[in-house]
BAFI-3210 file (N, C-alpha, C; in Angstrom, 3 decimals, decimal comma, padded with zeros to 6 digits):
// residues 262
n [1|2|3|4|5|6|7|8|9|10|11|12|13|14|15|16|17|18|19|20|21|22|23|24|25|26|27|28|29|30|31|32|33|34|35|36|37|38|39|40|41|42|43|44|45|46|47|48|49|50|51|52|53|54|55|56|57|58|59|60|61|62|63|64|65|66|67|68|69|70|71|72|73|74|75|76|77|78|79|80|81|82|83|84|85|86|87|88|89|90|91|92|93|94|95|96|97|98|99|100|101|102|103|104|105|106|107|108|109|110|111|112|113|114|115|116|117|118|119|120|121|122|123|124|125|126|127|128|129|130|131|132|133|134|135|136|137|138|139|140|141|142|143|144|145|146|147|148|149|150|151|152|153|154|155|156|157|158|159|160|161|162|163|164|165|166|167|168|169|170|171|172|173|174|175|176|177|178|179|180|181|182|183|184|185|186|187|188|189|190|191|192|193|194|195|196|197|198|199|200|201|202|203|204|205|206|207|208|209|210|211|212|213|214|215|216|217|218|219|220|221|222|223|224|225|226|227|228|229|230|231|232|233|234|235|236|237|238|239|240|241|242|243|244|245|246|247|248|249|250|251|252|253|254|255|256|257|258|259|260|261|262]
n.u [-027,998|-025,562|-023,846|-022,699|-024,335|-023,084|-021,547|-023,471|-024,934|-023,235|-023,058|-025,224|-024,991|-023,051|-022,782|-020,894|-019,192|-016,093|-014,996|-014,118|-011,922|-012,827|-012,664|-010,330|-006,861|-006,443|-008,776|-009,116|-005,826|-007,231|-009,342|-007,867|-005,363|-007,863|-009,044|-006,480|-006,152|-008,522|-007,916|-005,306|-006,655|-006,143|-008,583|-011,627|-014,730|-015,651|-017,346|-016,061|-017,198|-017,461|-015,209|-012,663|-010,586|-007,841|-008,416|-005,498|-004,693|-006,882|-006,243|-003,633|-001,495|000,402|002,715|004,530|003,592|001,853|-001,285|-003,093|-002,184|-003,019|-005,949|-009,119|-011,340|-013,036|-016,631|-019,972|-019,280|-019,989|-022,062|-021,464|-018,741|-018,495|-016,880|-016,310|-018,946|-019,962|-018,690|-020,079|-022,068|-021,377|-021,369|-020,481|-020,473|-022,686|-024,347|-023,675|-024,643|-027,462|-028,232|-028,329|-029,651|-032,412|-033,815|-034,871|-032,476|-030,900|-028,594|-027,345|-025,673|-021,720|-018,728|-015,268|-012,863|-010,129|-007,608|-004,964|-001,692|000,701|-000,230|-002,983|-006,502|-007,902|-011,255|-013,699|-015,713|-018,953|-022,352|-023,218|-025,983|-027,065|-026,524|-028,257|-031,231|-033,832|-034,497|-036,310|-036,944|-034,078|-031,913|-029,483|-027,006|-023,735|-021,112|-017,112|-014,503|-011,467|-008,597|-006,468|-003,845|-005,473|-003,978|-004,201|-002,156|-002,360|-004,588|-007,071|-010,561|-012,169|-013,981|-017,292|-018,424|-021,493|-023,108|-024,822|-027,399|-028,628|-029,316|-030,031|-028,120|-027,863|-025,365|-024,860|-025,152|-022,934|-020,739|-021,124|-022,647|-020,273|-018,832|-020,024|-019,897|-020,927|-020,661|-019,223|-015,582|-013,603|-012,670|-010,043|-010,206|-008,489|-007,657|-006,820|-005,750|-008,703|-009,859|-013,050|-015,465|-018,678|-020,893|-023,428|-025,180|-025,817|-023,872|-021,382|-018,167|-014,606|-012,129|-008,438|-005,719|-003,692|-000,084|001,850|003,904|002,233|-000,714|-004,211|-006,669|-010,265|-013,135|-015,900|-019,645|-022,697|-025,710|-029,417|-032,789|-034,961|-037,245|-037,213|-038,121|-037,812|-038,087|-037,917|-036,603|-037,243|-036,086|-035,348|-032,876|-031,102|-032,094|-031,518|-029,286|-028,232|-029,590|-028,538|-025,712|-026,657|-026,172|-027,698|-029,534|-031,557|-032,781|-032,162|-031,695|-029,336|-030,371|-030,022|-030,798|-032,812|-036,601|-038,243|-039,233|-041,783]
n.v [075,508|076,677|075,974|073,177|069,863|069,228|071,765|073,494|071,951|072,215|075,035|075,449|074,377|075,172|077,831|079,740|079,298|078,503|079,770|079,564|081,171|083,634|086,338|087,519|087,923|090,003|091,522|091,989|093,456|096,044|096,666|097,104|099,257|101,529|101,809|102,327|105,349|106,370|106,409|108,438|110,248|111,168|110,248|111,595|110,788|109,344|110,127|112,231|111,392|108,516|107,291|105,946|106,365|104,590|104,880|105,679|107,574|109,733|110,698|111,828|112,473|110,604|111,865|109,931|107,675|106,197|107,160|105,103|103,289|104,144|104,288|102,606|101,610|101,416|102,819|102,094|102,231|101,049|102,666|104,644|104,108|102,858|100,525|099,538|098,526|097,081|095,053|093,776|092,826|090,653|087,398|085,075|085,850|085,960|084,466|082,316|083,556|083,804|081,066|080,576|082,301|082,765|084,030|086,598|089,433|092,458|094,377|095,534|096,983|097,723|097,637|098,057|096,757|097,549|096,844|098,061|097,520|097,105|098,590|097,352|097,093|095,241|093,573|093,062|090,206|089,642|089,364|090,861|091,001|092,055|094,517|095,950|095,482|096,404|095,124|092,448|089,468|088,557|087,012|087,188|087,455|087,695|088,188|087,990|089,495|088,674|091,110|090,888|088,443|087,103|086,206|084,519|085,870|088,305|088,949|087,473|086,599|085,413|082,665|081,413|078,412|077,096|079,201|080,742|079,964|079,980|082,601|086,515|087,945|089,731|092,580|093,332|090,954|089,214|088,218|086,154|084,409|084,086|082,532|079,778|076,711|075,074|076,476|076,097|075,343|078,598|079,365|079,627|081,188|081,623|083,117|083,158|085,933|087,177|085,254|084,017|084,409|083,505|083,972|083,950|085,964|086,381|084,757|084,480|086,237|087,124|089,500|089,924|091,531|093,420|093,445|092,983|093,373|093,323|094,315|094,071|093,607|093,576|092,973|093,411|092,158|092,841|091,093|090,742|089,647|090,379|091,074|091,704|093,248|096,756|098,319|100,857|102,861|103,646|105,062|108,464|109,874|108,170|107,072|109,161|109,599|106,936|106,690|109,001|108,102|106,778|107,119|108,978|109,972|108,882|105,713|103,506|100,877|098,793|097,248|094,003|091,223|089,442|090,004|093,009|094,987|096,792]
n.w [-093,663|-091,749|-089,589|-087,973|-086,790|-084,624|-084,000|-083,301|-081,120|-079,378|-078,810|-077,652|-075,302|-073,944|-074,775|-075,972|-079,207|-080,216|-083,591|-087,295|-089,174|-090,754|-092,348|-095,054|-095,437|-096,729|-096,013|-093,129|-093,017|-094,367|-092,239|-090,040|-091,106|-090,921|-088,333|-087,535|-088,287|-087,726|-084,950|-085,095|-086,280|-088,594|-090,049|-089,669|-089,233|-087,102|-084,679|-081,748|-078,856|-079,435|-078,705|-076,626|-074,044|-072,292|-068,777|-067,188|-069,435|-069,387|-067,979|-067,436|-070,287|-072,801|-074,476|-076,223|-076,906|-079,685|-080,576|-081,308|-079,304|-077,035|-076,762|-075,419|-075,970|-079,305|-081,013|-081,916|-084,803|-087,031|-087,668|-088,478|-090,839|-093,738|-094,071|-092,047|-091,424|-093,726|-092,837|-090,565|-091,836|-093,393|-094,803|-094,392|-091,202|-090,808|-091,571|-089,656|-087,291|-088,220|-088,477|-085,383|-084,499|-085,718|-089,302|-089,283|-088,457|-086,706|-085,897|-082,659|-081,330|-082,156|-080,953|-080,843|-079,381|-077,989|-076,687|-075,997|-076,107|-073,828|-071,898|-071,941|-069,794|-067,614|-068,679|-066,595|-065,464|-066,969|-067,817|-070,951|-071,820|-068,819|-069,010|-070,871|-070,025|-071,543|-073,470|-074,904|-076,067|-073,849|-075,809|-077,349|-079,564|-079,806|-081,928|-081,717|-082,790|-084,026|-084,858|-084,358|-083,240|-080,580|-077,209|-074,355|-072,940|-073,782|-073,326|-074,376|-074,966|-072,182|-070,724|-069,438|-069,133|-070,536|-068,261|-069,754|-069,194|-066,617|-066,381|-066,720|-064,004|-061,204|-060,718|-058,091|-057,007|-058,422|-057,130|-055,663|-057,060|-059,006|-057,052|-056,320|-056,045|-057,963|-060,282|-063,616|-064,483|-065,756|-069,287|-071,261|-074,218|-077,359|-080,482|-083,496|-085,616|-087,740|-087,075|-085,105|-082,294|-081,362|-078,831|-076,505|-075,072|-072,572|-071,655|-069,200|-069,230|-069,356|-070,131|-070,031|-069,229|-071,325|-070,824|-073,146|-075,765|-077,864|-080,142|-078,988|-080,801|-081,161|-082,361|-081,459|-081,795|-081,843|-082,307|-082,761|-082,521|-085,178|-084,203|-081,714|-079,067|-077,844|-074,804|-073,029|-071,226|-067,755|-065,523|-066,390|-066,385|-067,348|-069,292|-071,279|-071,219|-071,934|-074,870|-076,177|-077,019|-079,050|-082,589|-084,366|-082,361|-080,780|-080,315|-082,746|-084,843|-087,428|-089,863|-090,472|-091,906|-093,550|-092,718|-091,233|-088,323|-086,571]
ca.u [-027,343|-023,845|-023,058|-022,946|-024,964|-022,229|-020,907|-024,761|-024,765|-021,902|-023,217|-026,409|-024,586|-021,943|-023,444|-019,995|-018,435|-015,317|-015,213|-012,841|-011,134|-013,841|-011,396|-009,267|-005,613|-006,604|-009,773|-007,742|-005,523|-008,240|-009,910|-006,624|-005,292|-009,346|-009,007|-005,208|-006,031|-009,455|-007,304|-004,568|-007,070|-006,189|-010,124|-012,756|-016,121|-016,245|-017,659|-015,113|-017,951|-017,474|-013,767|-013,267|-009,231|-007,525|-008,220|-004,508|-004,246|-007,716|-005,361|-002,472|-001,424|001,489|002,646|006,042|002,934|001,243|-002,382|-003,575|-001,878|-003,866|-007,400|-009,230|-012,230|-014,143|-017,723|-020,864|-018,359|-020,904|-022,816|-020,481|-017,938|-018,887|-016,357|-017,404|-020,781|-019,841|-018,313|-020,983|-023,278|-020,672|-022,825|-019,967|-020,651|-024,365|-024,821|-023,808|-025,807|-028,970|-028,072|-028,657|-031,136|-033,703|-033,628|-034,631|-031,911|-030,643|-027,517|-027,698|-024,108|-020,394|-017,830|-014,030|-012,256|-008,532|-006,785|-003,671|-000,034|001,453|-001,901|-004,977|-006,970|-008,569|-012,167|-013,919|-016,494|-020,011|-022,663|-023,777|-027,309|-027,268|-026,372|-028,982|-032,412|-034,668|-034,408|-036,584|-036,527|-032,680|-031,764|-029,172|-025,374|-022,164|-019,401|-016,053|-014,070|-010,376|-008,074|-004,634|-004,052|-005,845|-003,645|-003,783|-000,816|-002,577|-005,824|-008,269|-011,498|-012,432|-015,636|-017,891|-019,124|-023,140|-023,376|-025,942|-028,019|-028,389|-030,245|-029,655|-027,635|-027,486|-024,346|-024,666|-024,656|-022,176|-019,254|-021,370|-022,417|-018,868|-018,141|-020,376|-018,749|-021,162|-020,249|-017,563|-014,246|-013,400|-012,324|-009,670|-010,303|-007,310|-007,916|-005,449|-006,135|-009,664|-010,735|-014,326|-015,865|-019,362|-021,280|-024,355|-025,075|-025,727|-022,542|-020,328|-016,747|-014,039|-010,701|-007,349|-004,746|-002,442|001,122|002,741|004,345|001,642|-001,758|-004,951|-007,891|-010,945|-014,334|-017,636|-020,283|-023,737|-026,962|-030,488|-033,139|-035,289|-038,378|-036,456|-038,373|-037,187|-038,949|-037,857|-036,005|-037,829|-034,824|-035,039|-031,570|-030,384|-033,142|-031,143|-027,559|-028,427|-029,878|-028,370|-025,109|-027,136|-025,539|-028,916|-030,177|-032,666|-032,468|-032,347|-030,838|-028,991|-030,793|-028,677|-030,691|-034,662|-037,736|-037,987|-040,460|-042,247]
ca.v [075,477|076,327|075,058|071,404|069,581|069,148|072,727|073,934|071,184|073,458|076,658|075,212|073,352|075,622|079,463|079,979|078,479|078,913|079,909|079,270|082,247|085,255|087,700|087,192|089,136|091,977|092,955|092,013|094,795|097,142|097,528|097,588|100,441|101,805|101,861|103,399|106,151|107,010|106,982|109,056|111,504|111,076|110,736|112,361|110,948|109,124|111,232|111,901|110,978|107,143|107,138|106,058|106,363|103,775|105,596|106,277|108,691|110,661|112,291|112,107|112,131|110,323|111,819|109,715|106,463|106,589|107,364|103,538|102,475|105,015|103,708|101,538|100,931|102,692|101,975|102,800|102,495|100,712|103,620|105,846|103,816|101,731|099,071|098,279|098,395|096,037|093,832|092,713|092,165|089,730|086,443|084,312|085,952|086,532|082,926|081,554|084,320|083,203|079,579|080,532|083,012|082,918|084,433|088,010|090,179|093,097|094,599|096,480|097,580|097,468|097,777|097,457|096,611|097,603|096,506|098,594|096,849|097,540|099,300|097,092|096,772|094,199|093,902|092,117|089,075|090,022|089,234|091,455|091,087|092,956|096,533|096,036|094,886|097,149|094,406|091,488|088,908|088,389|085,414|088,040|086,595|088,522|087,552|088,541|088,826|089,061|091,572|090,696|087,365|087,146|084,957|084,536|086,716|089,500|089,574|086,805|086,032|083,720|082,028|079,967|077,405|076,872|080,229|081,699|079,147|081,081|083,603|087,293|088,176|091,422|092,825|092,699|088,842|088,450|087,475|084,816|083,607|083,015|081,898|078,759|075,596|074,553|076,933|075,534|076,337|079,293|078,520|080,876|080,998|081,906|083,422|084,032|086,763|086,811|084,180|084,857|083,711|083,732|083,403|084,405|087,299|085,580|083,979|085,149|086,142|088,277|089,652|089,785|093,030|093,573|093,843|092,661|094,727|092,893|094,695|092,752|094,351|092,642|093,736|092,650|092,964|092,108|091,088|090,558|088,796|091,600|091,248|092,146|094,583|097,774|098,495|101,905|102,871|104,267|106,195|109,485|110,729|106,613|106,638|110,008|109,084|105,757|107,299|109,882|107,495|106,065|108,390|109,815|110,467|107,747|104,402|103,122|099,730|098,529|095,946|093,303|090,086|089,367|090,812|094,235|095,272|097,918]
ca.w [-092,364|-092,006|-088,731|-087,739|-085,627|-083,017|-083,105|-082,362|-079,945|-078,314|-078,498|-076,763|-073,695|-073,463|-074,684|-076,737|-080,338|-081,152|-085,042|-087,981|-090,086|-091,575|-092,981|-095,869|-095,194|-097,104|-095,087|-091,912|-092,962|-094,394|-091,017|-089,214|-091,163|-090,735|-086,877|-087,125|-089,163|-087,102|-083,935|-085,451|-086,366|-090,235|-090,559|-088,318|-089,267|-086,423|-083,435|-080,373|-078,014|-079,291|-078,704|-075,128|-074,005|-071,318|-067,633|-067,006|-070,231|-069,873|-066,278|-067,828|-071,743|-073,058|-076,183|-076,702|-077,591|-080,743|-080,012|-080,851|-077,977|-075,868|-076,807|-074,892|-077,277|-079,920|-080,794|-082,881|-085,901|-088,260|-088,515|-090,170|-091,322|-094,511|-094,039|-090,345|-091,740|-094,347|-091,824|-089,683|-093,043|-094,231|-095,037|-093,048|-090,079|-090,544|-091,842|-088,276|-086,511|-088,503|-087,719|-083,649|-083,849|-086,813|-090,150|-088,960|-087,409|-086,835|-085,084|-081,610|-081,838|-082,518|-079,837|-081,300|-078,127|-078,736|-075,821|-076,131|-075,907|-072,484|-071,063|-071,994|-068,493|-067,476|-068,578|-065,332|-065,365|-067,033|-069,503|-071,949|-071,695|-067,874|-069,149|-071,517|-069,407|-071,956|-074,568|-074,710|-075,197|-073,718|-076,565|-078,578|-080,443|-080,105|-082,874|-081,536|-084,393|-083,731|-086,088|-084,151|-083,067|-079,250|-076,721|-073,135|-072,853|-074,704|-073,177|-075,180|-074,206|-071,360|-070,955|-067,951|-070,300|-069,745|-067,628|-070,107|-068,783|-065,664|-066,658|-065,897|-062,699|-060,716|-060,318|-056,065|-056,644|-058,710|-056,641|-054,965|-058,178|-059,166|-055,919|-056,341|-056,184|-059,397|-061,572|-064,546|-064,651|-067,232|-070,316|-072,324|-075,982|-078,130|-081,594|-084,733|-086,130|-088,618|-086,138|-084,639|-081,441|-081,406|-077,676|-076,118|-074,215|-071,258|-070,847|-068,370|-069,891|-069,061|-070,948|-069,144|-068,988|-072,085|-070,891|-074,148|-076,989|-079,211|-080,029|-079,558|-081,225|-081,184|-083,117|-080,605|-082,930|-081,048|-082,688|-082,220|-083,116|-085,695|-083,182|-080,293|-078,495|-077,091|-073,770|-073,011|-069,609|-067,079|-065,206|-067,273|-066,323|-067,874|-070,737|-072,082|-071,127|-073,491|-076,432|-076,609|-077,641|-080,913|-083,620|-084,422|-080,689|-080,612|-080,149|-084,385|-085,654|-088,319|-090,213|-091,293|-092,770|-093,343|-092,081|-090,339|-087,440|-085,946]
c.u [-025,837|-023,281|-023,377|-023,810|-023,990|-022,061|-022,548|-025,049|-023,656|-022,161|-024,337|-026,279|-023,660|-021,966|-022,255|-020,008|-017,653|-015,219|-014,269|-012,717|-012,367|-013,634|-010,666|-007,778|-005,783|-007,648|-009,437|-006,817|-005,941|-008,241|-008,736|-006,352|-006,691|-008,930|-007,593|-005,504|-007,032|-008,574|-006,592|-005,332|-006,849|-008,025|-010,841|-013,823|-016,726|-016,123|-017,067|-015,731|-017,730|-016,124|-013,193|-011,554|-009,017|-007,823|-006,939|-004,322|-005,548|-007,300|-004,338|-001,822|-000,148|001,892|003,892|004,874|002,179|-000,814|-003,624|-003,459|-002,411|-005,580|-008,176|-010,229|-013,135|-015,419|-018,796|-020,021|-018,898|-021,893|-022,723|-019,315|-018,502|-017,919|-016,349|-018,632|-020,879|-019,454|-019,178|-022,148|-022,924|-021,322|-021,528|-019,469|-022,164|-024,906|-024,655|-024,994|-027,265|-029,133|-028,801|-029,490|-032,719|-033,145|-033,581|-033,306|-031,235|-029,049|-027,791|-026,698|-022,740|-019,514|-015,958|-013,278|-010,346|-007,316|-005,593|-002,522|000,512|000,686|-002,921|-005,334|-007,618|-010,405|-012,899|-015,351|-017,953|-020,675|-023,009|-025,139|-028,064|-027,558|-027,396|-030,554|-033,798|-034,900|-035,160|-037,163|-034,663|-032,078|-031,120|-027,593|-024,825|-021,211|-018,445|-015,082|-012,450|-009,516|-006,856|-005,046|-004,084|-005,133|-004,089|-002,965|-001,274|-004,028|-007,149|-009,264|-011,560|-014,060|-016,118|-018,262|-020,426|-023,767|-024,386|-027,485|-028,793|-029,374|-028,878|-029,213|-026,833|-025,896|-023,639|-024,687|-023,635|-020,742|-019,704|-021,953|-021,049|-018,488|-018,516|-019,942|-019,549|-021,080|-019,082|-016,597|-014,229|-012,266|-011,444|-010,155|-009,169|-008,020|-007,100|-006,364|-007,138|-010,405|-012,193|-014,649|-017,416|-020,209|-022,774|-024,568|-025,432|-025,027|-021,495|-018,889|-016,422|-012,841|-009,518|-006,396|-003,698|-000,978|002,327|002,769|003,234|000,438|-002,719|-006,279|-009,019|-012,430|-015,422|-018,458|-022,010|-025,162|-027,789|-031,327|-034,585|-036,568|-038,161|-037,072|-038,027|-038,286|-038,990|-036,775|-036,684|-037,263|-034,729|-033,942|-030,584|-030,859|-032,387|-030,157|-027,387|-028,861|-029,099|-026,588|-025,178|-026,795|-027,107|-029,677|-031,297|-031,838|-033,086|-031,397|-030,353|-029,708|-029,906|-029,209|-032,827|-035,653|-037,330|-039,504|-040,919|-041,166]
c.v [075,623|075,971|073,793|071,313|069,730|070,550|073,487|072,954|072,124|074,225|076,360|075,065|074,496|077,405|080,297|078,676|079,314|079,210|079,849|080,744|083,347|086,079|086,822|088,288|090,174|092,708|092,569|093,605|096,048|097,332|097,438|098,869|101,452|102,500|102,947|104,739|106,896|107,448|108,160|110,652|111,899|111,027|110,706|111,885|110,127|110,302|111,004|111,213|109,280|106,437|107,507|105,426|105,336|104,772|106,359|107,564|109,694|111,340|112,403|111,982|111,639|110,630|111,459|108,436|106,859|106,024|105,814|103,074|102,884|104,416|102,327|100,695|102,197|102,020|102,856|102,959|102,183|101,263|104,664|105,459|102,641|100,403|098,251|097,677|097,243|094,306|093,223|092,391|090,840|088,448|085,189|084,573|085,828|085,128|082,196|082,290|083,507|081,548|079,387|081,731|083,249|083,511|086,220|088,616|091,725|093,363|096,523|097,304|097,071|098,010|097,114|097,903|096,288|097,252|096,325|098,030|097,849|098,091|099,084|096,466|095,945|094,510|092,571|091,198|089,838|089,600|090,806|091,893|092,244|094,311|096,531|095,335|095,644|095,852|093,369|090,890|088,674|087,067|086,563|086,899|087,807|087,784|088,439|088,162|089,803|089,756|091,695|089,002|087,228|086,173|085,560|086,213|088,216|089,952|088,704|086,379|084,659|083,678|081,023|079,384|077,188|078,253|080,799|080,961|079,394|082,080|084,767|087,723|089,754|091,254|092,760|091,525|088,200|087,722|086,220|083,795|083,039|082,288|080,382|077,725|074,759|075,202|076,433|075,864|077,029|078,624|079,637|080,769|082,151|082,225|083,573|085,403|086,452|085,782|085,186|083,969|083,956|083,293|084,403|085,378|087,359|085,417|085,058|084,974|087,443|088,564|090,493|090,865|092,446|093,692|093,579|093,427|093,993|093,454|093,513|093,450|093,300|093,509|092,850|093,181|091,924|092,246|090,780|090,113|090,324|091,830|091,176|093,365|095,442|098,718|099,681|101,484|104,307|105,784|107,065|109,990|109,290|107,115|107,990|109,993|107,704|106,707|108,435|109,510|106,856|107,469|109,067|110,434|109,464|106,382|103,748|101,991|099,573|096,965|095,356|092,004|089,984|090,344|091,876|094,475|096,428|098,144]
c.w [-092,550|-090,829|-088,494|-086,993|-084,366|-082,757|-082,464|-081,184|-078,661|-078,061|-077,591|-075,445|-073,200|-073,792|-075,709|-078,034|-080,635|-082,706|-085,852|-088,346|-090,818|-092,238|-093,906|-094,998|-095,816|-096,198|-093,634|-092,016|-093,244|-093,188|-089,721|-089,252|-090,950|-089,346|-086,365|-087,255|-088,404|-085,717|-084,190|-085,783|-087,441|-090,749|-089,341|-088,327|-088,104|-084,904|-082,150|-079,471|-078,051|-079,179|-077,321|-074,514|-072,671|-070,043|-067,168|-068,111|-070,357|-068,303|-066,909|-069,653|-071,495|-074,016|-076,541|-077,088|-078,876|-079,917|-080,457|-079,783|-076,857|-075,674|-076,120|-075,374|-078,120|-080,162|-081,724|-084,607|-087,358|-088,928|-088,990|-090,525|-092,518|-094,389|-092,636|-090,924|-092,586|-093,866|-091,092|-090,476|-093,727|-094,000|-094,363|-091,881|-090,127|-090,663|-090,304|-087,622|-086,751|-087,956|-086,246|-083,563|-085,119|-088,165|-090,521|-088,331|-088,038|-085,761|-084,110|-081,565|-082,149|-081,519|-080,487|-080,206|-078,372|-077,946|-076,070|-075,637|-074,997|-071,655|-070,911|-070,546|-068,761|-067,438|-067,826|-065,747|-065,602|-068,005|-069,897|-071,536|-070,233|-068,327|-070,567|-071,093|-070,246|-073,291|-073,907|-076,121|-075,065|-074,358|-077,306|-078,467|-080,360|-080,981|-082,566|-082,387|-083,796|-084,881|-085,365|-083,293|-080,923|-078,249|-075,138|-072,293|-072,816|-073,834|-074,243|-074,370|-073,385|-070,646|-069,966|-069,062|-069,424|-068,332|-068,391|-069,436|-067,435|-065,868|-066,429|-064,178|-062,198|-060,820|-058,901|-055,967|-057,288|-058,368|-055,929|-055,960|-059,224|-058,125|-055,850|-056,725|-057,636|-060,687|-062,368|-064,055|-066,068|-068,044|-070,986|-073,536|-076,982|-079,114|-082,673|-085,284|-087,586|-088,456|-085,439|-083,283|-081,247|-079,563|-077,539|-075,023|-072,488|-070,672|-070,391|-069,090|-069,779|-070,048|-069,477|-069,709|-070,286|-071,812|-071,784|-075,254|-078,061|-079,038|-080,051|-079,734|-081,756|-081,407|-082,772|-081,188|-082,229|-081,784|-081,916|-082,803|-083,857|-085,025|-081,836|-080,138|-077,744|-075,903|-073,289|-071,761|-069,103|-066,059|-066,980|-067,649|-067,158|-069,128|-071,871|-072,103|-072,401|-074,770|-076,795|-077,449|-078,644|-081,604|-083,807|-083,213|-080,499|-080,942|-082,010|-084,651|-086,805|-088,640|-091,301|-092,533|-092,721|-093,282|-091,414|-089,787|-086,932|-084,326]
res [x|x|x|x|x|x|x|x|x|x|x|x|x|x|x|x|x|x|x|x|x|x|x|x|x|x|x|x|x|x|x|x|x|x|x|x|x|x|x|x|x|x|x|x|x|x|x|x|x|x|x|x|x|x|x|x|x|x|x|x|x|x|x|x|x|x|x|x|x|x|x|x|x|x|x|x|x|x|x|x|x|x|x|x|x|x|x|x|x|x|x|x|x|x|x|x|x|x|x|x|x|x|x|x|x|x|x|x|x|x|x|x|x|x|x|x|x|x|x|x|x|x|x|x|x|x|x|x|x|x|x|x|x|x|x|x|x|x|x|x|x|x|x|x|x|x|x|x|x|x|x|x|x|x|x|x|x|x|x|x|x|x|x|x|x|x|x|x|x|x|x|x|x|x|x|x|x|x|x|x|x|x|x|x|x|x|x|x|x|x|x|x|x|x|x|x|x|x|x|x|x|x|x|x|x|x|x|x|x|x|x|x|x|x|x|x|x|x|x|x|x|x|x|x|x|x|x|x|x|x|x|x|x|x|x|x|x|x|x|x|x|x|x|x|x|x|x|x|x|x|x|x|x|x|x|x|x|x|x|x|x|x]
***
């Protein structure tokens, strides 16, 4: 076991745990420079399609910013980049994971959410688990693993505490499900940089608009449990708009720890 009783006591009641340090300073700045260098267009292997620019610069370009500061997240990065790939195998991240979901798993994807200095938008109140209703059962772990130090200021995650609890909730209800006078109050969660936040895909949490000269890049790295079944989607014109974003054209996982399933 590597977490405590109390902090699994936390993640249970409350659907988040904060996490200590994961990164040394060198692979901190590995997948820093990693991320510069893919933006910059110094290396290509990742595919334009997963490289997804702030709204203001895909009408208008700015070319007096350096093209980090343009990005609003990239994604799929663990399956052609070996040192993403290496990153969400790392056995003190995977060791908590297994902690809260079994010994099997695998990883659904990677989302490095770069929320650009002076331009990162605000990403609005949702779980996870919604834009993914083909998965069951809905019991998956996100580790948000910070590679600049996440404040308030910057745009760090914030969190309903006990919202996974809840279940799934449409999107047409969700303003009256925040609106409810028993839901928590949100919670920010600060990070230093090589800090992780680990929560459940359930829980409701949003991130707040960048307007500070400081970058805050943050690597959402979402597992599953390795007998997580994939149900299909019935919408044809959806079921090929999704897959057709898994680098191979089908829906294929990365297996990260244990057993593997049909």
């Amino acid at each position: 076991m590597t977490l405590t009783r109390k902090q699994k006591k936390f993640f249970e009641d409350n659907g988040y745990l904060r996490y200590g340090k994961v990164l040394s300073e060198d692979e901190l700045d590995s997948l820093r420079n990693r991320c510069e260098d893919i933006a910059s267009g110094v290396l290509t292997h990742l595919p334009k399609r997963f490289i997804q620019y702030e709204g203001k610069f895909s009408q208008q370009d700015d070319p007096d910013l350096m093209p980090i500061d343009k990005i609003r997240k990239m994604t799929h990065l663990t399956y052609f980049d070996e040192l993403f790939k290496a990153t969400v195998g790392k056995a003190e991240i995977v060791d908590v994971v297994e902690d809260l979901l079994g010994p099997d798993l695998k990883l659904y994807v990677d989302q490095l959410m770069m929320k650009p200095r002076f331009n990162g938008t605000v990403t609005d109140w949702h779980q996870d688990a919604v834009s993914w209703p083909f998965f069951i059962p809905q019991n998956h772990v996100s580790c948000w693993l910070a590679l600049d130090d996440a404040t308030v200021e910057n745009g760090c995650m914030t969190m309903i505490p006990g919202s996974h609890k809840w279940g799934p909730v449409d999107r047409r209800y969700l303003r009256a499900f925040l609106d409810d006078p028993e839901i928590p109050e949100a919670v920010p969660v600060e990070l230093k940089a090589g800090e992780c936040l680990f929560h459940h895909a359930l829980n409701f949490h949003r991130t707040g608009a960048n307007p500070t000269p400081n970058r805050r890049r943050g690597l959402a790295m979402h597992y599953l449990r390795a007998d997580t079944k994939y149900l299909g989607i019935e919408d044809e014109e959806m079921r090929l708009l999704i897959e057709a974003e898994r680098p191979r054209g089908e829906f294929q996982f990365l297996h990260i720890r244990g057993r593997t399933f049909p």
